[in-house]
N, C-alpha and C positions, 0 to 999 in steps of 0.2 A: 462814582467818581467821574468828573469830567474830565475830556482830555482837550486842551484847547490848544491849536496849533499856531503857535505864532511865530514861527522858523519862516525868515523869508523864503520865497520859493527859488534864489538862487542858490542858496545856502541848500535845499530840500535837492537841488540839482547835482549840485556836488557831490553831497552825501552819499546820491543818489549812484553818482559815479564811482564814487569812490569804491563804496560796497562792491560794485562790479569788481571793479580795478580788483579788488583784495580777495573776490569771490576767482576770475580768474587767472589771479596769481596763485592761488590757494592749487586749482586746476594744474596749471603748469607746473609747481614742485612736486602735484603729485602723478602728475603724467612724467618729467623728469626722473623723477624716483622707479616709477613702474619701467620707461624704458631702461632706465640703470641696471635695474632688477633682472631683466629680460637679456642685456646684454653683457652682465654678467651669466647670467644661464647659459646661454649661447654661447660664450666664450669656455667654459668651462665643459659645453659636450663637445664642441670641435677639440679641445686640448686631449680631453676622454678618446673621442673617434683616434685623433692624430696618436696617439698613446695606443692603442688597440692597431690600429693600420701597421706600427710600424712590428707590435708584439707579431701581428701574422704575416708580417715580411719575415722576419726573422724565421718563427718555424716555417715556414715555405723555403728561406734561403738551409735551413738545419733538413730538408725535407730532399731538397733536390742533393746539397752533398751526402745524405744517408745516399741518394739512388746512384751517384756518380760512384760512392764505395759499393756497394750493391752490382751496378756495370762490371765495373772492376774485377769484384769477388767469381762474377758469374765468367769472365772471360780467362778467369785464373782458370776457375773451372775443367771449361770448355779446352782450355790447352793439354788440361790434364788427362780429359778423355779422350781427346785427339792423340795424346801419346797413347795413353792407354791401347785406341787400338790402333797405333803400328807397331807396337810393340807384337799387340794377337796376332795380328795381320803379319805379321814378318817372324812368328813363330810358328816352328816346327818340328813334327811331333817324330823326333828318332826315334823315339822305342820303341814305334810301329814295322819303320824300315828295318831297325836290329831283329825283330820279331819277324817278320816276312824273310830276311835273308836267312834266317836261323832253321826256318822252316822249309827252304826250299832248297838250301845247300846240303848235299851231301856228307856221310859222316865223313866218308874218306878226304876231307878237306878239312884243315884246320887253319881258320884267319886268322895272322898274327895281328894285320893292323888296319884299319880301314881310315881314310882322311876324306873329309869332305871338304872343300872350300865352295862357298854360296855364292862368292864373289863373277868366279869366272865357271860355276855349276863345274867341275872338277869334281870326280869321284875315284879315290886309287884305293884298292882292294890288295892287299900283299897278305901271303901264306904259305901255306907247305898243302901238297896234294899225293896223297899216297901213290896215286896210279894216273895216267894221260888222259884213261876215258874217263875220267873223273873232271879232269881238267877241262877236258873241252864242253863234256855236259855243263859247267861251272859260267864257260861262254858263252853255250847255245842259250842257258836260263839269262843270262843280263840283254843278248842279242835280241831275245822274244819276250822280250820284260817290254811294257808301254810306259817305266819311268825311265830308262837308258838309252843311250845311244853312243857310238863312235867308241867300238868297245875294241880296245886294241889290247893283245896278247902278247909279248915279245916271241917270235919263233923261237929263242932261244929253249925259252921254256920248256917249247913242243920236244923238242931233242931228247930229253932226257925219258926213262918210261918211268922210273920210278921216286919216289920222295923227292919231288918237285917244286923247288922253293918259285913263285911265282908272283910277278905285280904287275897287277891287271888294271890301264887306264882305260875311263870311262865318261861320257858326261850325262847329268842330271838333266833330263827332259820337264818334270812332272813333283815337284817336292808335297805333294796332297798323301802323305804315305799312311794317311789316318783311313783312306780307302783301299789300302793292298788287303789281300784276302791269300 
């Protein structure tokens, strides 16, 4: 077969163009397409990132109020040890001083009452003492005691020799009674 070309050559021009024309138009919708393509992708991981950003604000915001209840919880705490110990600190162990006095008082003395006030260290001792020398050893032991001082006896006392009702003020020097021996 022969092929005879008898297309004028502005016609063969045209065509010529034309094809171009249609070849990159073809180009452009489908470079359009691609960037579409592309800028849908992009638009849908920034939406993802933005979506994710704000999920880790959120725990980070659920994160610092756990730590502000956590402050909080720990400063409850810490008040409560802080009582705790004034409460140790500001306790004191009587049953050592009862036990020390117990031990060091003679029988011929029987205490009816003893009062402590902590306030103003006030210690009054009231009783009955069978006999004077009883009474005053009763004195000399608080006078040469290192927890007492300003140990006053009413002379009254002294007058009498026998069954001697007696109240003896004193003041607390020393309340550590957990070391009396």
């Amino acid at each position: 077969m022969i092929s005879i070309n008898i297309i004028p050559e502005k016609t063969k021009k045209e065509i010529k163009i034309k094809n171009v024309y249609y070849s990159m138009l073809k180009f452009l919708y489908t470079l359009v397409i691609l960037i579409s393509i592309y800028a849908i992708i992009f638009l849908l991981a920034k939406l993802s990132i933005q979506l994710k950003f704000v999920q880790v604000i959120n725990e980070g915001s659920s994160i610092i109020k756990s730590d502000l209840n956590y402050g909080q919880e720990i400063k409850e705490i810490n008040k409560k040890i802080d009582d705790t110990l004034k409460i140790k600190n500001d306790f004191i162990k009587w049953s050592y001083l009862l036990e020390y006095l117990s031990a060091n008082i003679k029988p011929d003395i029987s205490l009816d009452r003893i009062s402590i006030k902590k306030e103003d260290n006030s210690f009054v001792v009231s009783g009955t003492s069978k006999n004077r020398e009883s009474l005053l050893d009763l004195k000399d032991f608080f006078e040469n005691s290192d927890y007492f001082t300003d140990v006053n006896l009413p002379t009254k006392s002294l007058l009498e020799k026998e069954n001697i009702n007696f109240q003896m003020t004193l003041k607390i020097t020393n309340y550590e009674f957990d070391k009396l021996k």
